[in-house]
C-alpha positions in Angstrom: 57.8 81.0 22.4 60.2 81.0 19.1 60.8 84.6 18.1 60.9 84.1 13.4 61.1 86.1 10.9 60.1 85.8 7.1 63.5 86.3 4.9 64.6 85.7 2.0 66.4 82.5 0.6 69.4 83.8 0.6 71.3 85.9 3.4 70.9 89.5 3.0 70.5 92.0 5.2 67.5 91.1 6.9 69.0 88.3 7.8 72.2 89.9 10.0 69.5 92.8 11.3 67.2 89.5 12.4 69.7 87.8 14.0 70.9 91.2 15.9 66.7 91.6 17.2 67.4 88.0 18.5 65.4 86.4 15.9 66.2 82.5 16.5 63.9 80.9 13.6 62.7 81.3 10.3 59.8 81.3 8.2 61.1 80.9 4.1 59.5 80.8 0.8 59.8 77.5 -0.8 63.0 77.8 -3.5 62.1 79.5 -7.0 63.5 78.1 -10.4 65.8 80.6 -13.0 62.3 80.6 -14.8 60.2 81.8 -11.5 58.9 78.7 -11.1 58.4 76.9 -7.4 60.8 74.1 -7.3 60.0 71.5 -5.0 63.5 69.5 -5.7 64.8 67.6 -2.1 68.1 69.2 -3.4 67.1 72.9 -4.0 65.3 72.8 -0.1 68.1 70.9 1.2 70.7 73.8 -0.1 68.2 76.4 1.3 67.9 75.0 4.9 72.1 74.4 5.2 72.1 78.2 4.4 69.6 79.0 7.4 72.0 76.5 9.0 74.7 78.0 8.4 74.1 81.5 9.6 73.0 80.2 12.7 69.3 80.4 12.1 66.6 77.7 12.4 64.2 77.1 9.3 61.5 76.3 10.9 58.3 76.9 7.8 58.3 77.2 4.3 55.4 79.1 3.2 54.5 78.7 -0.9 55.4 81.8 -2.7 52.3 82.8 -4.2 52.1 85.2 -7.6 49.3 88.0 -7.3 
């Protein structure tokens, strides 16, 4: 079983508190451009998962960040 957590794309917070609860993996919203728009550039998603990387935290789904 793989204990995740939807956060942000960014560390925040949420992030540190996840990682404390033993969160291992996480579920993130595919990147947003400066005008709200979903970018699906290899860069922008490459970027995003070194962050998960880098706080020691698997990205393991992207869900599409839908507007109501």
């Amino acid at each position: 079983m793989k204990i995740a957590e939807l956060l942000n794309q960014s560390a925040d917070p949420q992030w540190t508190l996840s990682k404390q609860a033993g969160v291992t993996h996480a579920v993130g919203r595919l990147p947003t451009k400066s005008n709200g728009e979903v970018s699906w550039d290899y860069m922008a998603l490459l970027q995003m998962k070194k962050r998960f990387d880098d706080f020691g935290l698997k990205l393991e789904v992207l869900e599409l960040a839908m507007r109501c």
